[in-house]
Every structure is written in C-alpha cells, then in structure tokens.
C-alpha positions in Angstrom: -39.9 111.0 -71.0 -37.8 112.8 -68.2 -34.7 111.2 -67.0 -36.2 111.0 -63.8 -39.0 109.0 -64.8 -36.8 106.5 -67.0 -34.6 106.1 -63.7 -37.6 104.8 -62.2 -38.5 102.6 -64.4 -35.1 101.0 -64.9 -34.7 101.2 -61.0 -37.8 98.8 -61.1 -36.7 96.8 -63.8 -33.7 96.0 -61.6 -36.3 95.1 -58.9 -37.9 92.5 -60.8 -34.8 91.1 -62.1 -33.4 90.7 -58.8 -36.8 89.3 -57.7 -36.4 86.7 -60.2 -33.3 85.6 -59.5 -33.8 85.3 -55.6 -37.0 83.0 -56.6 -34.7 81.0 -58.9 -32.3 80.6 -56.0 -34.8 79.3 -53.9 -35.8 76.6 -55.9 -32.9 75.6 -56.9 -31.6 75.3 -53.6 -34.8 73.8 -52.0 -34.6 71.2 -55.3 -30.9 70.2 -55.0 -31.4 69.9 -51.0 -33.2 66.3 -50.5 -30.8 65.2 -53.2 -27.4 66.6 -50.8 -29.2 65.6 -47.5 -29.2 62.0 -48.7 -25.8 61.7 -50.3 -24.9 63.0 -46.5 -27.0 60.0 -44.8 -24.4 57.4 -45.3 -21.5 59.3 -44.1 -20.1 57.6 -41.4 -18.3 59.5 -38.3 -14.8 60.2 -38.9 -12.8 57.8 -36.9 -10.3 59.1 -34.4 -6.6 57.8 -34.4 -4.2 58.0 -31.3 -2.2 61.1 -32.6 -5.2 63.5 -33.0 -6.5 62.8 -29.8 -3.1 62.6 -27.7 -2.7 66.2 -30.1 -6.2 68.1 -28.3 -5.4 66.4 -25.1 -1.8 67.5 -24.7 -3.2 71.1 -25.7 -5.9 70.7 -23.4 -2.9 70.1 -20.6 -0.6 72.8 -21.8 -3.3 75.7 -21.1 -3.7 74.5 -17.2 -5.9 71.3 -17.5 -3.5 68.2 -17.1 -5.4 67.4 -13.8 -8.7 67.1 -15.1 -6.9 65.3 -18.5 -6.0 62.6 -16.2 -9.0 62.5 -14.8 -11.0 62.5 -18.1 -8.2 59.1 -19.2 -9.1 57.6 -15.9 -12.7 57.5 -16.2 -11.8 55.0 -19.4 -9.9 53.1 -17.4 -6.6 53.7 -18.2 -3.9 55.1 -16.8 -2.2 56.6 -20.1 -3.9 57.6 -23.3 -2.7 54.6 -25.1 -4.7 52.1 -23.0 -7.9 53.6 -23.7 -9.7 51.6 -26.4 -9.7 53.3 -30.0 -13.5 52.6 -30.6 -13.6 54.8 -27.3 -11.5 57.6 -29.1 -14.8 59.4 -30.3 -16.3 59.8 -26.7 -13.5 60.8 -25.2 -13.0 63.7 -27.9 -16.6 65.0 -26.7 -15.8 64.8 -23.2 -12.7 66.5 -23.5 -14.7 69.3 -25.9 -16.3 70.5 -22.3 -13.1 70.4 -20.1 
C-alpha cells in the first residue's frame, strides 16, 4: 500500500471517529437537557437588596443620568431610593436597564 493511500484511509478513519463522537455529544446533551431544564423551573428570581440597586443607580447617575434617576425613583413614589418598596426593587432594576 502507498503512503498516500494509508493517509487516506487514516484521514477517514479520523472522520468517522469524529462523526461518532459529535453524535454521542448530541445525545447526550439532548438526554441530560429535560433533566437541567427542570431542575431550573423552580428557581426563583434572585431578590434585589437596597445596596445593589442604590450600586447600578448611583452608576447610572455618575455617567450623566441623575435627572432621569430621579425621575425613574419618582415614578415609585418616592422621593429617595429608600422609600421605594423592596418587592418593587426588581422592576425598578429593569427600568433602569433601558435608561
């Protein structure tokens, strides 16, 4: 056999192998999925407390946008950040994503 032709054939060898293994990967990823997805169902949303949010919120206000930081505290009702309800602490974390 030339060395050509058994470079070919371990070239396809390599091929199949790799094949293989990408089918394996598939299957095992598409079998351990469902059981990650549910595990990840019962996860509840991370809840928010004063520092973190007063943290984006003075950033938010140190690159130019105290004005509309106010005006994102005042349409909670509040005149300060530590009037606004903490169950409120996740929506206002949202808003102040888009400012």
């Amino acid at each position: 056999m030339s060395k050509m032709n058994e470079i070919q054939m371990t070239i396809q060898s390599l091929r199949e192998c790799a094949a293989v293994i990408a089918d394996t990967a598939d299957y095992l990823a598409q079998a351990f999925s469902c059981e990650t997805e549910v595990k990840e169902e019962p996860k509840q949303e991370k809840s928010l407390k004063l520092e973190d949010v007063r943290a984006v919120l003075a950033d938010k206000s140190r690159s130019g946008k105290t004005a509309k930081v106010k005006a994102l505290i005042a349409t909670f009702g509040a005149d300060k950040l530590s009037d606004i309800d903490p169950n409120s602490y996740v929506e206002l974390m949202k808003k102040a994503e888009v400012l």
